[in-house]
N, C-alpha and C positions, 0 to 999 in steps of 0.2 A: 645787326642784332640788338642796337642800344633801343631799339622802340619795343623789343619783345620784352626787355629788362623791367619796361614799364609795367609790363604784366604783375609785377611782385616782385619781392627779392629773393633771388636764390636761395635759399633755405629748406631745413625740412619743418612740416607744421610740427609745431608743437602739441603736446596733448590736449584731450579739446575734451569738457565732462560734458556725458551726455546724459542731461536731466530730463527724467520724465514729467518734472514739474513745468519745464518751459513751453508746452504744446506740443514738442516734439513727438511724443508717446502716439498722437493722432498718423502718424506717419507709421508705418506699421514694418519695420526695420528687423531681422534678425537679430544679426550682428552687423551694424552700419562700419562700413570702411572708411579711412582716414578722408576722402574724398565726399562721404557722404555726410561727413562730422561736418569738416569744414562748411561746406555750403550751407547747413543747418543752422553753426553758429554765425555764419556772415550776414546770412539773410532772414526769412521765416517761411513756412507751415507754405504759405501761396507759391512763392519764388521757387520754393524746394520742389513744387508740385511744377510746377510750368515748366525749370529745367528738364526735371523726369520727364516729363511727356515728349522731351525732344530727344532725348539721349538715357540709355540703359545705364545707371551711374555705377550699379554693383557688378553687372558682367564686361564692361569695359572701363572700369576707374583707373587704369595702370593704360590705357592708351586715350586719356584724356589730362589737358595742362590748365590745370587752375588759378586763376588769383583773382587778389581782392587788395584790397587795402592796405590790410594788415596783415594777408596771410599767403603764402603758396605751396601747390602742391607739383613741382617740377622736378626735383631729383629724383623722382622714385618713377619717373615719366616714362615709356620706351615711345621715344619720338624717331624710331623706323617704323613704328606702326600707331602712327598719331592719326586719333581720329577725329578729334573735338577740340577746343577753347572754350573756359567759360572764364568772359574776363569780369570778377563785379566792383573793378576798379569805376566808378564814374570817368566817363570818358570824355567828360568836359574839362579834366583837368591833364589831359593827356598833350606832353610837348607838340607834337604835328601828328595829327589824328590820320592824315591821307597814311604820311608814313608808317605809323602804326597798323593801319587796317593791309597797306602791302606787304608787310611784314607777315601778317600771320597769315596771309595768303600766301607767300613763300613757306612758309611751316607746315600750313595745312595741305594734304590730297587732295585732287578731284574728288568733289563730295566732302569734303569736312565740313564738318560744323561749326561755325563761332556764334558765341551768346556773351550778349554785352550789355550795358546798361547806361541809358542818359538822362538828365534833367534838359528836358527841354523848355527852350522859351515861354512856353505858354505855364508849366507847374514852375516854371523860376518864379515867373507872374503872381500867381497863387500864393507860392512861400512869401513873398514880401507883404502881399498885403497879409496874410495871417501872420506874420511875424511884428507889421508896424503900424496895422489899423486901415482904415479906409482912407483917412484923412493923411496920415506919415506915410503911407504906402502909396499913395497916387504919386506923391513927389519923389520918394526914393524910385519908385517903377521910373518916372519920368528920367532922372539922373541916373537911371543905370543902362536904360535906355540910348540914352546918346554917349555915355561914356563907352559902353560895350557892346554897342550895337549898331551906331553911327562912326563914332571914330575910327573902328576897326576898318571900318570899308571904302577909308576915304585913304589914298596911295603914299599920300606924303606925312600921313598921321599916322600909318597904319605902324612902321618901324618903333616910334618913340611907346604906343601902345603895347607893343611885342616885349621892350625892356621894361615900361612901370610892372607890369604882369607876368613877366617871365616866361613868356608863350604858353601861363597854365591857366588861363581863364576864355574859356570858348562858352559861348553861349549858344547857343543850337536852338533852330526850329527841327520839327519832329522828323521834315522833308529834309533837310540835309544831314541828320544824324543818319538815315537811312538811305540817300541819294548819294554820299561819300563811298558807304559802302561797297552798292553796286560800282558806282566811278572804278572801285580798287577790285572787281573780278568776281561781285558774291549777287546771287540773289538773293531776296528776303522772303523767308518762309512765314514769317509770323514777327507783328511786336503786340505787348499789353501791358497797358499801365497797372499797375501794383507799388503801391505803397509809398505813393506822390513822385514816382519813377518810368520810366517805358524801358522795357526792357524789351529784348530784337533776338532774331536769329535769322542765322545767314547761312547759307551754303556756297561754298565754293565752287564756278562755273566753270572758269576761264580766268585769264591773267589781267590785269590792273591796265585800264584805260589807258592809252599813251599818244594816241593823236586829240585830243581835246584838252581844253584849256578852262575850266570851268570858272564864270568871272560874278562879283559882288557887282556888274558895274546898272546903272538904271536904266542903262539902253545895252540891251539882248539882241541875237541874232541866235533865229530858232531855223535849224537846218527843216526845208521843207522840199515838195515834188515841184519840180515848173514843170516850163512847154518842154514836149519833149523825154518825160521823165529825168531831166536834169535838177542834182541838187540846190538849191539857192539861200541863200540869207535873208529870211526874213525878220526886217528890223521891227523892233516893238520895244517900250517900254514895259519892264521888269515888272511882273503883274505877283510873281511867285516866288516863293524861298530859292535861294541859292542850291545847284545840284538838284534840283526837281526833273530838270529833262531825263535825267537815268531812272525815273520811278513810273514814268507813265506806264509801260506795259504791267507794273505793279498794281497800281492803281486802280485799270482796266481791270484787272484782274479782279482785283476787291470787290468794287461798289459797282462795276460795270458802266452805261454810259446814262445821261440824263434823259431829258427829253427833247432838249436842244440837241444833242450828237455830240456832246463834252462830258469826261469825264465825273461820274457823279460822285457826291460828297470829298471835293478834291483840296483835303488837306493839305494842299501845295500850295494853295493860293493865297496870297496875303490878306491883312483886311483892311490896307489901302488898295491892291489891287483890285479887290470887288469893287470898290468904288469908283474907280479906275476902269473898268469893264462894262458896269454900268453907264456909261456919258459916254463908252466907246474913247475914250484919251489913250488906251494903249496901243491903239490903232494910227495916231500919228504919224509914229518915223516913217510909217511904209510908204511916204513920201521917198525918202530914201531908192528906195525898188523902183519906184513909178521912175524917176531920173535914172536909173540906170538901166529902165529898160525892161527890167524881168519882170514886174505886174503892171497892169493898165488899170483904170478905175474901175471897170466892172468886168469879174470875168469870175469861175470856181474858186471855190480857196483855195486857199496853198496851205495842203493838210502831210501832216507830218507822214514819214514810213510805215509806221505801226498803222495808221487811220486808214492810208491811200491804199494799204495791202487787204485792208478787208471789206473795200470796195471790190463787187460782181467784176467781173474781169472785160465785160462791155464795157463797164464805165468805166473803167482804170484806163481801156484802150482811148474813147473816146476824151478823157478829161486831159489830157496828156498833149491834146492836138493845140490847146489854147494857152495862152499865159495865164497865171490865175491873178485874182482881179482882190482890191482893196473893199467892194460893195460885193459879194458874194448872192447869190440869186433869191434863196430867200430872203432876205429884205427887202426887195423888190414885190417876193410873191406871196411876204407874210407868210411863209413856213416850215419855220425854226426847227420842229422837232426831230427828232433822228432820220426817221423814214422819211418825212418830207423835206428837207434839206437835201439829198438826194435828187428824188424826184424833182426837188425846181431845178435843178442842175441839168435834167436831163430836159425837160423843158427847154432852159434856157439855151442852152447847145443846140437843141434843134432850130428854136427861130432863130439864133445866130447863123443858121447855112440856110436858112431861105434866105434873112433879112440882112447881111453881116453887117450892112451899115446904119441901121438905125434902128438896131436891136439894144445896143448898150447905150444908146441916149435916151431909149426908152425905159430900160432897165435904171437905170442912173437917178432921172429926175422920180421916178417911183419909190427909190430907195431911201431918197431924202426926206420926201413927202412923209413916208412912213417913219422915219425915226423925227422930224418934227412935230407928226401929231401925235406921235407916242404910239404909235399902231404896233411896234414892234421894240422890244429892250433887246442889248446887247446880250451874248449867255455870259 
C-alpha cells in the first residue's frame, strides 16, 4: 500500500473557490462536486475535458480516487465500488513506478480505469532548451543526458544513482511511460499531450507480467516463431525504448503497418536506432542464432506472434517448415512492401523445394548485391 500513498496524502481536500474568472465558467458545471473542483484547480479547461471524455466525474465522483501533488480525494472514496484513478501526481517522480502501476492494478476492477500524467524525454528536451537557450541548452541536454540517461542503465552505477536521486528522478521515453504500464496488467486507451505533458489512460486487463524480465541492456533478445513454430531468441541490438515489446499490438493498432510490413509511425524507436536500421548494424548479434542453430543466412524472418498470427493460415503452415533466415527474401527480390514481403516469401519457399540446394546461395549473393548497390534500404 506504501506505492498507493504516493497517490496523495490521506486527507480530505480542502475548500477549493470556484471562480468564474479563471476559464472555468467555459465548462458548463451545475454545481461541481468536490472531485470536480479539484481536478479544475490542479489542471485546466483541456485536461478537465479529456478526463471527462473518459470518465463520468459527477455521476461516479464517490467511486473514483484522486490525487495530485498537492491534493487528494480518498476518504470520502467507497473503494468496494472503485471504479477509476486519476493520478495527476507527475509520475517521473514516483519511487518505483512498476510498483506503483501494480498497485493500482490491485485496487482497480476488471475494467478500471487509470489516468496518469508524464514528462517525457523528448518535452524534458524542450523544457531545457526554453528554459537555458539554444546555446546553454545543447550542453545541459547533453549533461542530463548521460547523467540520467546513461548512468542509470549501466548495472554498477545504477545503485550509487538510485541514492544521489532518491529513486525520484525517472526520466521516461513516451514508449516506456506506456510499455510499463501494459508490462503491470492495463491496456492503453488513449494518451495526448497537453500542456508540455502526455497524459495516458489505461484499462485494467489482466494481472501484472511475471514471467518476463524487462532489461535497459544494448543487446535484446526479441521472442520470435522458428522451425516448427517453436519460440526462439532473437538477438539484436536495442534499436528501441526500453518496455516497447508490450506496445506493439498498441501501436498496430494506432498507425497500422508501413509499407515495408513494420509498424508505421513507431514511436518506439530511437533516433540512434533509425540509424542503426538504416546500415542494418541491428542485425549483427544474429550471428548469435546462426551458432546456435536456430536461423541459417537465408531463410523467412523470424516475425514476432502478433505478425506470424495474421499471416493466411497456408503461409503460417508453410513458413514454419523452415528455419528463419538473417537475409530475408525480399532482399533478394527487392520487395520490401507489406504485401510483397509476403509474396517473395512464398516464392522463395517454393524454389527452395525444387531447388533446396542452391536456392539460398542464390538468394544470399542477391541479397548482398542489392544492399551494396543500394537497391534496397533496411525498414
Amino acid at each position: 500500500m506504501q506505492y498507493i500513498h504516493e497517490l496523495g496524502e490521506k486527507k480530505h481536500l480542502k475548500s477549493v473557490t470556484y471562480s468564474k474568472d479563471q476559464g472555468s465558467a467555459e465548462i458548463k458545471l451545475s454545481t461541481p462536486n468536490d472531485l470536480q473542483k479539484a481536478i479544475l484547480t490542479e489542471s485546466n479547461k483541456e485536461v478537465f475535458d479529456y478526463i471527462s471524455s473518459h470518465l463520468d466525474l459527477e455521476k461516479n465522483f464517490k467511486s473514483i480516487l484522486f490525487s495530485s501533488r498537492t491534493k487528494s480525494y480518498i476518504d470520502n472514496v467507497d473503494f468496494n465500488n472503485l471504479k477509476a484513478i486519476i493520478n495527476l501526481k507527475q509520475i517521473n517522480h514516483i519511487h518505483n513506478l512498476n510498483n506503483h502501476y501494480r498497485a493500482v492494478n490491485k485496487l482497480l476492477p476488471d475494467a478500471g480505469i487509470y489516468i496518469g500524467k508524464a514528462e517525457t524525454y523528448h518535452l524534458r528536451n524542450d523544457r531545457l532548451y526554453r528554459d537555458f537557450g539554444k546555446i546553454f541548452g545543447t550542453l545541459i541536454h547533453f549533461i542530463d543526458f548521460i547523467f540520467n540517461r546513461v548512468i542509470p542503465r549501466i548495472s554498477f552505477l545504477e545503485k550509487i544513482y538510485d541514492l544521489v536521486t532518491f529513486k525520484s528522478v525517472h526520466v521516461l521515453s513516451r514508449a516506456e511511460v506506456l510499455g510499463r504500464l501494459v508490462f503491470c496488467g492495463f491496456d492503453i486507451i488513449e494518451f495526448k499531450e497537453i500542456d508540455k505533458m502526455v497524459y495516458f489512460v489505461g484499462i485494467k486487463t489482466k494481472e501484472p507480467i511475471t514471467n518476463s524480465s524487462p532489461s535497459y541492456n544494448p543487446l535484446i533478445k526479441l521472442q520470435r516463431i522458428g522451425k516448427g513454430g517453436k519460440i526462439i531468441g532473437v538477438f539484436k541490438f536495442r534499436t528501441m525504448h526500453p518496455y516497447s515489446e508490450f506496445l506493439q499490438n498498441f501501436v498496430i493498432r494506432l498507425n497500422g503497418y508501413n509499407s515495408a510490413g513494420k509498424p508505421a509511425n513507431d514511436f518506439r524507436v530511437t533516433a540512434w536506432g533509425k540509424v542503426m536500421r538504416k546500415f542494418w548494424f541491428d542485425e549483427v548479434p544474429q550471428i548469435i542464432n546462426l551458432l546456435k542453430g536456430e536461423m541459417k543466412l537465408v531463410g523467412v524472418r523470424p516475425l514476432s506472434k502478433v505478425r506470424f498470427n495474421e499471416m493466411p493460415i497456408e503461409v503460417q503452415r508453410a513458413r514454419i517448415k523452415y528455419k528463419p533466415g538473417c537475409f530475408p527474401p525480399y532482399v533478394a527480390l527487392c520487395m520490401p512492401d507489406e504485401k510483397q514481403n509476403i509474396e517473395a516469401e512464398i516464392i522463395y519457399m517454393k524454389e527452395l523445394e525444387e531447388h533446396p540446394y542452391t536456392t539460398d546461395i542464390k538468394y544470399l549473393f542477391k541479397s548482398l548485391y542489392n544492399i551494396l548497390t543500394n537497391k534496397i534500404r533496411s525498414a
